[in-house]
C-alpha positions in Angstrom: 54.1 91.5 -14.2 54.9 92.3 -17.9 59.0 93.7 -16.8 61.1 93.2 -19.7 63.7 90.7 -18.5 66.5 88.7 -20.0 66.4 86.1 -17.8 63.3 85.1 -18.1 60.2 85.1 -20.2 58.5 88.0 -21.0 54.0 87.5 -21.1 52.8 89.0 -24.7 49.5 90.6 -24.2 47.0 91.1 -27.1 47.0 95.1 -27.4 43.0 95.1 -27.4 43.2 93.0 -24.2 41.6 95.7 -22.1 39.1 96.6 -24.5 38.4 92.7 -24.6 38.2 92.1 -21.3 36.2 95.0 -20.4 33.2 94.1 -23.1 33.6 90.4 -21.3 32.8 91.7 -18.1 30.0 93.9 -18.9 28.1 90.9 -20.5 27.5 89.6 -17.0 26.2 92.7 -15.3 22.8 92.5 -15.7 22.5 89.4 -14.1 24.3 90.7 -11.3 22.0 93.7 -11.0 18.8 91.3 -10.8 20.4 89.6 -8.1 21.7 91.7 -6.2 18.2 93.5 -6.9 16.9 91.0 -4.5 17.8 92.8 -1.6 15.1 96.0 -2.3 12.3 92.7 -1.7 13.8 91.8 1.7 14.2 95.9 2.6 10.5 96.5 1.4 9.0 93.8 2.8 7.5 91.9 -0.1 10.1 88.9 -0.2 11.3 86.9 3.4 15.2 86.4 3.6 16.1 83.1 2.3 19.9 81.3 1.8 19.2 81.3 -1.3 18.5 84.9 -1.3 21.1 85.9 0.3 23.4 83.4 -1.4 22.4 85.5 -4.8 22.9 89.4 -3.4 26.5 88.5 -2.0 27.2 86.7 -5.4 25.9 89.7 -7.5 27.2 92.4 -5.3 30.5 90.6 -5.2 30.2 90.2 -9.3 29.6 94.2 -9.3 32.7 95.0 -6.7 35.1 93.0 -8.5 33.9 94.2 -11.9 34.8 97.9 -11.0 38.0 96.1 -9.3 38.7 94.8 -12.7 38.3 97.9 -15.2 40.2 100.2 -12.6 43.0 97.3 -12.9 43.1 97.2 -16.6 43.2 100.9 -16.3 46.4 100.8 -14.3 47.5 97.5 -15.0 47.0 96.4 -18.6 49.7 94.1 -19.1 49.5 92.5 -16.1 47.3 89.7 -14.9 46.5 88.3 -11.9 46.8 84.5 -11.0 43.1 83.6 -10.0 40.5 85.2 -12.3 38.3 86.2 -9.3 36.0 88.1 -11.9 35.7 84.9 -13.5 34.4 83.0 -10.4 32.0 85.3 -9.9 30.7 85.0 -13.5 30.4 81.4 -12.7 28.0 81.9 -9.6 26.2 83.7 -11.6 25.9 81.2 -13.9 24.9 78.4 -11.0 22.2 80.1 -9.7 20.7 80.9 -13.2 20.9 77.2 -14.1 19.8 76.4 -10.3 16.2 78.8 -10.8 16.1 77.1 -14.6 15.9 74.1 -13.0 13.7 74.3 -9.9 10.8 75.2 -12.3 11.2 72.7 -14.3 10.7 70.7 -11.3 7.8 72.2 -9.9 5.9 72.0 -13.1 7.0 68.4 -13.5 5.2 67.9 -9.8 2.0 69.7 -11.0 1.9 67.8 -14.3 3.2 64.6 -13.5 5.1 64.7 -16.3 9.0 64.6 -16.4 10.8 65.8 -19.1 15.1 66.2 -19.5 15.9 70.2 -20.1 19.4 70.8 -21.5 19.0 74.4 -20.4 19.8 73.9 -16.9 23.0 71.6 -17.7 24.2 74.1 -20.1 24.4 76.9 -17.4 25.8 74.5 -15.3 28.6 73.7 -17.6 29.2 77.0 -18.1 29.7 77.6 -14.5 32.3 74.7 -14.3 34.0 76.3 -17.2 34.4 79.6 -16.1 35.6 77.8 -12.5 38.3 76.4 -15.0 38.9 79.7 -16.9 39.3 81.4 -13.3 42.2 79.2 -12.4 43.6 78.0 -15.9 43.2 82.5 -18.0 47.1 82.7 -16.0 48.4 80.3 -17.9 46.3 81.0 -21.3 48.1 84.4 -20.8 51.9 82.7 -20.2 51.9 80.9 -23.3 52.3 84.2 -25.6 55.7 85.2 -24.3 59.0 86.4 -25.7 62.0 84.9 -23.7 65.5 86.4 -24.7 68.2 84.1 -23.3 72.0 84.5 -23.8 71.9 81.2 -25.9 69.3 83.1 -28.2 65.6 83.9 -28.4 62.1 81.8 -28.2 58.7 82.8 -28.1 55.3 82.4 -29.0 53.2 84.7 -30.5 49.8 83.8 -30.5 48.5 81.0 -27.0 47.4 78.1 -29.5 49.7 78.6 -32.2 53.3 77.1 -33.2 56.0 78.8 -31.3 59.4 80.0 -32.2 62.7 79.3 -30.9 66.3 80.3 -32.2 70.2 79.9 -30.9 72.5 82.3 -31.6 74.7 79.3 -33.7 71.3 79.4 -36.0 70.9 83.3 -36.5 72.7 85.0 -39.2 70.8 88.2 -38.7 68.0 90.0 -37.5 66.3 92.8 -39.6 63.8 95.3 -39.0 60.8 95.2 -40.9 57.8 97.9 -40.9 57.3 99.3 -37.3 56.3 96.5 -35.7 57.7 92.8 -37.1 61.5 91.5 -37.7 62.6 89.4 -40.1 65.1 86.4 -39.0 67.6 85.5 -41.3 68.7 82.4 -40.5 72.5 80.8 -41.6 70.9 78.2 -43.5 69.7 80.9 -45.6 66.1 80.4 -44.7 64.2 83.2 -43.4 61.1 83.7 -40.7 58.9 87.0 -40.1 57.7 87.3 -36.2 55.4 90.2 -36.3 54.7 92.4 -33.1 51.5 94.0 -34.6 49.0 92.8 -32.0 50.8 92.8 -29.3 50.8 95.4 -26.3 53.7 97.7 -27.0 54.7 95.5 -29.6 57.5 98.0 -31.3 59.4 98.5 -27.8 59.3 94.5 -27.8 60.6 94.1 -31.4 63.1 97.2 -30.5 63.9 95.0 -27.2 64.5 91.8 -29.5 66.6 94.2 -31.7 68.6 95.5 -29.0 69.3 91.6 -27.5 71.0 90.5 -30.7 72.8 93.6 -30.8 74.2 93.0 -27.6 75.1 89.5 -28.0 77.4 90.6 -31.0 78.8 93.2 -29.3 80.2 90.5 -26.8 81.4 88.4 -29.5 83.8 91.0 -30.9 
């Protein structure tokens, strides 16, 4: 949860993140609707119940249940993340079973033909299935890596998950200074200054404001 806390770090989310992982979602529907489309062939008659078959209606009604799951969480919830993607996990059935179908007719027109050939398609989907396995365990951390921790010994953070971070003791802050709505400027005693910009970050003036208020504080104490 994204509770602003001095003693500990505070998660930065992108202030699109919603919107971003909304569009993500949706990519995968339609392959969840043709699965899970399955079903009407069992119902009507014109397709037997098979594992497989039922293996792809739970996975694409279980893609569509935790879809809906998902937008009404980012609704409520959009700075806060979960620690297993489940969304993801579906995605990456998805993803198996597409790869799985690619495959199996390759295969049965290699057995007509006699004539076996190496498809990257099939592979592909597979690898995409492992990394979206990965992303479904590994997004948490992705997320904790653009933080904002304010300590009484100073202040580190990063502001983008693959990018240099920041970090600062009070012994090596001369001042901090506001700067447009959004971004503060560090002055640092060496003379040297650093801008750490809020602008895409969820709420990103409260957190500068926060920052603000945290070196405030700590010279209050010192006087």
């Amino acid at each position: 949860m994204n509770n602003p806390s001095a003693t500990g770090p505070i998660t930065l989310y992108h202030k699109r993140r919603a919107r971003i992982e909304r569009a993500k979602g949706l990519s995968h529907v339609v392959p969840a609707l043709v699965l899970l489309s399955g079903v009407f062939g069992v119902i009507t008659g014109q397709e037997p119940f098979t594992l497989l078959l039922g293996l792809e209606v739970l996975v694409g009604a279980a893609y569509v249940l935790l879809l809906l799951r998902e937008i009404q969480h980012l609704r409520r919830h959009p700075n806060h993340h979960e620690r297993v993607a489940w969304l993801e996990l579906a995605a990456a059935g998805i993803f198996a079973i597409e790869g799985y179908h690619i495959w199996h007719r390759h295969h049965e027109a290699a057995l007509r033909t006699g004539e076996h050939k190496f498809h990257v398609l099939p592979w592909l989907y597979a690898a995409l299935a492992v990394w979206y396995v990965g992303m479904a365990f590994g997004i948490a951390r992705i997320y904790e890596r653009r933080h904002l921790h304010l300590h009484a010994n100073g202040f580190s953070g990063r502001m983008h998950p693959f990018r240099r971070g920041f970090s600062y003791t009070w012994a090596e802050v001369d001042h901090l200074e506001p700067s447009g709505p959004t971004d503060v400027l560090v002055h640092r005693s060496n003379g040297q200054q650093q801008k750490i910009s809020f602008a895409n970050v969820y709420n990103g003036s409260a957190l500068r404001d926060q920052l603000l208020a945290h070196r405030q504080a700590k010279t209050a104490d010192a006087t």
